[in-house]
Every structure is written in structure tokens, then in C-alpha cells.
N, C-alpha and C positions, 0 to 999 in steps of 0.2 A: 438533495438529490445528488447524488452521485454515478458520476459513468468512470470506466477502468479500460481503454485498451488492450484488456488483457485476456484471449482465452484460456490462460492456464498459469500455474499456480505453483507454485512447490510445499506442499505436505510436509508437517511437522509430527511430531513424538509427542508424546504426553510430556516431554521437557522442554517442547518449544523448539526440537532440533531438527531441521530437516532431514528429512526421511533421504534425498537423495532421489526420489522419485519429483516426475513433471507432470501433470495431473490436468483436466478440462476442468474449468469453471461452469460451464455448460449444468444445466437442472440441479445445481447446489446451490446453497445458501453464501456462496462465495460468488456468483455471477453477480456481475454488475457492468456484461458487453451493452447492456442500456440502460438508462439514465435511469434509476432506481433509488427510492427512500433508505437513506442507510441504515436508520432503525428497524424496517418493514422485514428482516427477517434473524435479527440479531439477539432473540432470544433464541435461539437456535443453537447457542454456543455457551450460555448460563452455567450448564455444569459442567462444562468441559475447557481444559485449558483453551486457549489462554481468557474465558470469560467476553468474549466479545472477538472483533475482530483484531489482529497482529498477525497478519499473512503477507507474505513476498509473494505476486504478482507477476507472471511472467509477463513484459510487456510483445506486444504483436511487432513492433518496430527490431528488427535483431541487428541494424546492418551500423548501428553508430552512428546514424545521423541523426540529426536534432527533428523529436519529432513529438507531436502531441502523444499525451502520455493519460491523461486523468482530466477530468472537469468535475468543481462539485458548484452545484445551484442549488441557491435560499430562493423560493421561488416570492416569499413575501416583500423583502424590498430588492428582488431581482440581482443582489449580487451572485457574482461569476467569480470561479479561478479555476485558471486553467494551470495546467503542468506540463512543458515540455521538457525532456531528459535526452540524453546521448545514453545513457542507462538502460543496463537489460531489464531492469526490475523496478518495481516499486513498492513499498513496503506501507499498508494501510493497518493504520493502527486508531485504535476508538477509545483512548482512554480509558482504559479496563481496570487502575489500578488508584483511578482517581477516585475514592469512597467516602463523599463530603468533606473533601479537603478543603480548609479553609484557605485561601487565596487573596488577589489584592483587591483595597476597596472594600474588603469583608463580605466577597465573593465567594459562595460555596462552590466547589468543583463536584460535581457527581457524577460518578462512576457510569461509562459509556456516553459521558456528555462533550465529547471531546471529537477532535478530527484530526489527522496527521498522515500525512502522504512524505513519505521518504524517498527520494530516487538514490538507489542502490544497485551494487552485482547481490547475485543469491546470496543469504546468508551461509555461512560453512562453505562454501565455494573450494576454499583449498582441499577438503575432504571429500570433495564428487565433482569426479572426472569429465561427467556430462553436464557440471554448468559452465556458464561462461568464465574462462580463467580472470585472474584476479591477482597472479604471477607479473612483477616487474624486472624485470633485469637488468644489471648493470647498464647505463648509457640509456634504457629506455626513457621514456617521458607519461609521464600519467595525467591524462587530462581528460576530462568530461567535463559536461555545462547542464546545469538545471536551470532554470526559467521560470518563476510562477508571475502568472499574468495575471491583477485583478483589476476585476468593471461588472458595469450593470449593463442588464438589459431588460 
């Protein structure tokens, strides 16, 4: 189960590049503003890049404070993780290029078997003007904090 902070998203190119465009998550197959099965709509993206989910997230939180960001529940032994970010974004990605990789232990990896929460600025950000800058300049300081919290419940 997976929930996202996020109602909206930034749109990619069939090259995986953002469009530059801010989009709602709202009645897509990208919503997940409630705690949602991540598989439950993920064939939805089979023939079309990027094969699953690798979408940046616009998080609700925009002001820089440290603030929850993402939760994903195994609801069978109750693990939890949470995600708090100072980040405008976060970037979910599902393992889309994992195609029975063998792994450690002699672990197959299979393709959308995976989870990966990034906190990020949008990606291409220097190329559109309407994300959040990504510009440091002389003397400035660049600092953000991610946080993943895990436990059971």
C-alpha cells in the first residue's frame, strides 16, 4: 500500500523528459492521495514508457519544511515507512528495468518487483522556469534533509 502527498505530478515525453508541464494526479493511474495497492493499476503503463511507474511527484508541502512526504504499508507483517523530505518532489519508481535479474542469495529480481521513493527538485528543473530552482550561487548553501522512518503496526 502506498499513499504520495502529492496531488500533482510532472509529465514526461516518450524520452522520460519532462514535459515542463504540472498536471493533477486526481482520476489517473498516478493518484495514490490514498493509501493504494501499488500494483492495482500498474498495468496501465505496460506499453508505454517508462513500463511501470518513474514519475516525479509534486509534493503538497512547497514551503521547505521538513514534512511527511510518502508512507508505503505491507499490511501482512505490518511494516511501515514513512518519508519525510524538505524536497519539492519525490520520485517513485517500481523497478521497470529489473527483467529476472539475478541478485544476491540467488534472488531473482522481476521486473515491477521493486519500490523506490527518491526525494528530489523536478527533474530538468534548469530547463523550466516554473519548477522549483535548483540554481546555487556563489556563497550560497545547499541543504535539505530526507528522513525514512521504519516500524510496524
Amino acid at each position: 500500500m502506498l499513499m504520495l502527498l502529492a496531488d500533482k505530478y510532472t509529465p514526461v515525453d516518450d524520452t522520460l523528459i519532462p514535459t515542463g508541464e504540472i498536471a493533477p494526479v486526481e482520476d489517473t493511474s498516478l493518484d495514490f492521495t490514498a493509501s493504494t495497492r501499488i500494483g492495482a493499476r500498474i498495468d496501465q503503463f505496460v506499453n508505454t514508457p517508462p513500463a511501470g511507474y518513474d514519475h516525479n511527484y509534486v509534493l503538497n508541502s512547497q514551503d521547505g519544511s521538513l514534512a511527511l512526504a510518502a508512507q508505503a504499508y505491507e499490511p501482512n507483517f505490518g511494516r511501515l515507512m514513512e518519508v519525510f523530505t524538505t524536497e519539492p518532489g519525490i520520485q517513485l519508481y517500481t523497478g521497470n528495468l529489473l527483467d529476472r535479474i539475478k541478485g544476491k542469495n540467488g534472488m531473482t529480481y522481476l521486473k515491477n518487483g521493486a519500490l523506490c521513493l527518491e526525494c528530489q527538485h523536478y527533474p530538468d528543473s534548469p530547463n523550466n522556469s516554473n519548477f522549483p530552482s535548483t540554481v546555487l550561487r556563489v556563497g550560497e548553501q545547499y541543504r535539505e534533509t530526507t528522513i525514512y522512518k521504519f516500524s510496524t503496526k
